[in-house]
C-alpha positions in Angstrom: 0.0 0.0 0.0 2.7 2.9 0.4 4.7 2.1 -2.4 1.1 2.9 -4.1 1.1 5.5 -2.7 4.4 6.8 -3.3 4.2 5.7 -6.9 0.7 7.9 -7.1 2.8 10.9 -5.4 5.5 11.0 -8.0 3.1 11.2 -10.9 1.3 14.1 -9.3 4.9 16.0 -8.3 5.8 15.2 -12.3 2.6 16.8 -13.5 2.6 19.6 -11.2 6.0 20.4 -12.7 4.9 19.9 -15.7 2.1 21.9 -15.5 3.9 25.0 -14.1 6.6 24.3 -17.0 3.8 25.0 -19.5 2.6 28.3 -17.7 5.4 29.7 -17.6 6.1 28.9 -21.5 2.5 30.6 -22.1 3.4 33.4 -20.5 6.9 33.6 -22.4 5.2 33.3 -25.5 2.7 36.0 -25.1 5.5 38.7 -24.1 7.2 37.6 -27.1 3.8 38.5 -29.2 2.2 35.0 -30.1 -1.5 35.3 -29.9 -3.6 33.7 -27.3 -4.8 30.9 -28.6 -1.6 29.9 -30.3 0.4 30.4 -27.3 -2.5 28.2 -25.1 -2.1 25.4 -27.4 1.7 25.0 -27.7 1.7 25.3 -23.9 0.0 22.4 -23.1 1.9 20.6 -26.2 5.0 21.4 -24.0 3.7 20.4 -20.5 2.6 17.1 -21.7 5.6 16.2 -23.1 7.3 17.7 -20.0 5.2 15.8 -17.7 5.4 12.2 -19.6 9.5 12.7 -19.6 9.7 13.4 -16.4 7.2 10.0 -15.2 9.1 8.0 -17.1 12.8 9.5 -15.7 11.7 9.9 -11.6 8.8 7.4 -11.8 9.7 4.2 -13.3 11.8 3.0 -10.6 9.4 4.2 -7.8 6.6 2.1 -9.5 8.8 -1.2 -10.1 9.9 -1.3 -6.2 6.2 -1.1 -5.9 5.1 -3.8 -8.3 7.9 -6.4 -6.1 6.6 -5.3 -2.8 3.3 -5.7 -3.8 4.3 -9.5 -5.0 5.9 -10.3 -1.4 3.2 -9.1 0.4 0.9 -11.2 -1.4 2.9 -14.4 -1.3 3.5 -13.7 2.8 -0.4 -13.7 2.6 -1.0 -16.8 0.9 1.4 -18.4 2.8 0.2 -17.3 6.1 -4.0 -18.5 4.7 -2.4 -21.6 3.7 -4.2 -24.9 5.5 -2.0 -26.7 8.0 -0.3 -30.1 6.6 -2.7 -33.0 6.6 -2.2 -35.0 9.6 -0.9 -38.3 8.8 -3.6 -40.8 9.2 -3.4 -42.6 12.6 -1.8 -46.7 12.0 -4.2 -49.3 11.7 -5.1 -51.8 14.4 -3.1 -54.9 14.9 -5.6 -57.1 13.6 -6.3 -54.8 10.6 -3.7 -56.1 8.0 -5.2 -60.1 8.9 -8.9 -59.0 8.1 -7.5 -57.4 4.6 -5.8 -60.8 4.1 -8.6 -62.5 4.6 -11.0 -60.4 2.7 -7.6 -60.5 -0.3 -7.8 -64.3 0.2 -11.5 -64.8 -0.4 -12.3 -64.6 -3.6 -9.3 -67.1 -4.3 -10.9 -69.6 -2.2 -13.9 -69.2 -3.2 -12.8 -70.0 -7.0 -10.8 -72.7 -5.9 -13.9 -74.7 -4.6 -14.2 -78.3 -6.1 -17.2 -78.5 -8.2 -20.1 -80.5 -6.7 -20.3 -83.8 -6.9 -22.8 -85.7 -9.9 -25.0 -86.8 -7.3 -25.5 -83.9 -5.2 -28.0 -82.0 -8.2 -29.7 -85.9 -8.2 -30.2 -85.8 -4.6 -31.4 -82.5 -4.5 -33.9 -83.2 -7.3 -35.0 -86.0 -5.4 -35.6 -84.1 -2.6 -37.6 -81.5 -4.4 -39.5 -84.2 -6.3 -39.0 -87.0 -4.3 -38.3 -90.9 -5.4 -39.4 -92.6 -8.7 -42.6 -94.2 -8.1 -42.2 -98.2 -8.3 -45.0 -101.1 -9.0 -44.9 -102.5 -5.6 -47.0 -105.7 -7.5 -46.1 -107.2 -10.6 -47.9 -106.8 -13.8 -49.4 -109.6 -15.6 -47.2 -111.1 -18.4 -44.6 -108.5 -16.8 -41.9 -111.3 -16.3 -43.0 -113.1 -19.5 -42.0 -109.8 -21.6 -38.9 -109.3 -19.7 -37.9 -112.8 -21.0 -38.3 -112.3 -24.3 -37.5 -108.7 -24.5 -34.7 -108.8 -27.1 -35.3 -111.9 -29.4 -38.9 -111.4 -30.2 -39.3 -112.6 -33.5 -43.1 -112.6 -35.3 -43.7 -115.9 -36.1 -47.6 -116.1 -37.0 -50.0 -118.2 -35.5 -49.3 -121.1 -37.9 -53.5 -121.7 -38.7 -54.3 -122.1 -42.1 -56.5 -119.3 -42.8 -57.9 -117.6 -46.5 -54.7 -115.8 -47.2 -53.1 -119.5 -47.3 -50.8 -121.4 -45.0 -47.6 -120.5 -43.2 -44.7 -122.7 -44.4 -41.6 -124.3 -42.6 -39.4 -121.5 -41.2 -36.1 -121.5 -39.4 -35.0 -119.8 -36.4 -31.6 -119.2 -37.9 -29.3 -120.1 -41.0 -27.7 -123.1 -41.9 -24.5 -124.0 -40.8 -23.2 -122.9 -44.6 -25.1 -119.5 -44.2 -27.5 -117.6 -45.5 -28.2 -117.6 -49.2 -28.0 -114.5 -51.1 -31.9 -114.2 -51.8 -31.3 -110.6 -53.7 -30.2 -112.9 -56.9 -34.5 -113.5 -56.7 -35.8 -110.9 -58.9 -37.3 -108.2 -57.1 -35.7 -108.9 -54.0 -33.8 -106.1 -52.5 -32.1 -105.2 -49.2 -35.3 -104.7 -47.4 -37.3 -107.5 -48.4 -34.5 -109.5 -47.6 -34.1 -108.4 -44.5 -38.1 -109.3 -43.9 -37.7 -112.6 -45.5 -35.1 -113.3 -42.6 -37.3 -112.2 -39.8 -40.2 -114.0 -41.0 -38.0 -117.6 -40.8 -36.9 -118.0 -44.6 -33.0 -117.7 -45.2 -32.4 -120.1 -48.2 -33.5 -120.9 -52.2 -34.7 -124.3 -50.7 -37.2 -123.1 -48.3 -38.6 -120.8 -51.2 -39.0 -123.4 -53.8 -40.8 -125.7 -52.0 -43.5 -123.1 -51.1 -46.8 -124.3 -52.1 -49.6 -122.5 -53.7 -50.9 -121.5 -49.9 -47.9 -121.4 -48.7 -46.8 -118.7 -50.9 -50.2 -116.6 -50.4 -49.5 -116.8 -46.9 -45.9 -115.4 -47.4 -47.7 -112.4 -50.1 -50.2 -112.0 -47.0 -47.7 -111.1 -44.2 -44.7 -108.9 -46.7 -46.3 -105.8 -44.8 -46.3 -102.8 -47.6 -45.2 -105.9 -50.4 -47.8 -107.8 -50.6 -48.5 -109.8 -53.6 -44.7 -109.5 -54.9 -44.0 -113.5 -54.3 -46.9 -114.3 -57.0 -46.1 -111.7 -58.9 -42.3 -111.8 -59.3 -42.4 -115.8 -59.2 -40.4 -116.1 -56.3 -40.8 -120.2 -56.5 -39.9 -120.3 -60.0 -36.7 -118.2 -59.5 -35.6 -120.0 -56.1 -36.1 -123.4 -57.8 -33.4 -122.3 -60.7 -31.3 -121.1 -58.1 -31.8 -123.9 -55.8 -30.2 -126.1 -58.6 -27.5 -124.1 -59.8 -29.3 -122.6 -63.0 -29.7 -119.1 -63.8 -33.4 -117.7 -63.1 -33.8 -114.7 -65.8 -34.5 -118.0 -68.1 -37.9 -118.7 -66.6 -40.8 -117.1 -67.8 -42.8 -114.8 -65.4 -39.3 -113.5 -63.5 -39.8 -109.6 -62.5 -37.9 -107.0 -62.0 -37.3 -103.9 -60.0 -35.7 -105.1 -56.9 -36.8 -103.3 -53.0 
């Protein structure tokens, strides 16, 4: 604040000077015969260069001691509003740095659980639904079916009926094997395939079919029905039978399934 105010109170002693510079020049100038107007105007020309020379020779200095104490006192007062250091925080408690171990350790342990065990959803879902219901008496034929589960095979009732009579079957091959009965015309995969689960697995058996017999065969070819009359299966498995080629006797078909 006073080197304010000593910078403000060298300005106004350099304009006062100034100032009284240009009077006297006025006055000087009307003696010598200028007119008024002339002489007012290059007075105050005069004292305002007079004054401006004379701030910037006395002044500058003044004003730049100023500006620099006006710096420190404004650093002293920041530095004396400055807060106080932040207390350091108080240590924790003994048993502080175990809980953040244990809290650190948790999630490991919690991923390194083993996986439940297979029967642990079972027994729950048994508990929620309880056991599977079980027969507590036995079911007629139950033991019967259990039996025979696996090597059903349909076998007919054997009864002569309209469709003809059901002829000798086997329960398996011969010792020598099955017969290819695809060389039959019209025999393919899948009626061989039947013709083995009905009981019929060589030429033999198919030639000596008789006239019922072979309408009881057409009878149970489910979806081919008719195909042993038509094709002339007996025909065809006689020629094989004894060696001969079948395509040689009349009424052989084709278009094998």
């Amino acid at each position: 604040m006073n080197a304010t105010n000593n910078g403000m109170s060298c300005q106004t002693r350099c304009w006062a000077l100034a100032g009284g510079g240009g009077l006297l020049i006025f006055l000087l100038l009307l003696l010598v015969g200028f007119a008024v107007i002339g002489a007012l105007l290059l007075a105050i020309v005069i004292a305002a260069a007079l004054g401006l020379l004379l701030q910037n020779i006395r002044c500058a200095p003044d004003a730049e001691t100023g500006a620099a104490s006006a710096t420190d006192s404004q650093a002293r007062t920041v530095a004396a509003s400055a807060p106080s250091a932040t207390p350091a925080p108080d240590p924790a408690p003994a048993g502080a740095p175990e809980a953040a171990e244990r809290r650190e350790d948790a999630p490991a342990e919690e991923r390194k659980a083993p996986p439940p065990a297979p029967g642990a959803a079972v027994a729950d879902a048994d508990s929620e639904t309880g056991p599977l219901v079980k027969p507590t008496k036995e079911l007629p034929g139950q033991k019967d079916l259990a039996e025979r589960k696996g090597t059903w095979r349909y076998e007919g009732d054997g009864s002569v009926t309209d469709a003809g009579a059901k002829p000798a079957t086997l329960d398996a091959p011969r010792p020598g094997g099955a017969d290819d009965l695809k060389r039959i015309k019209g025999v393919g995969p899948k009626l061989e395939d039947m013709l083995h689960r009905l009981g019929f697995f060589h030429f033999d058996q198919i030639a000596a079919w008789t006239d019922e017999e072979a309408a009881w065969v057409d009878a149970n070819l489910d979806g081919f029905n008719g195909r042993v009359t038509r094709d002339d299966w007996v025909a065809q498995a006689r020629a094989l039978a004894a060696g001969e080629d079948p395509t040689a006797n009349k009424g052989a078909g084709s278009g094998a399934t």
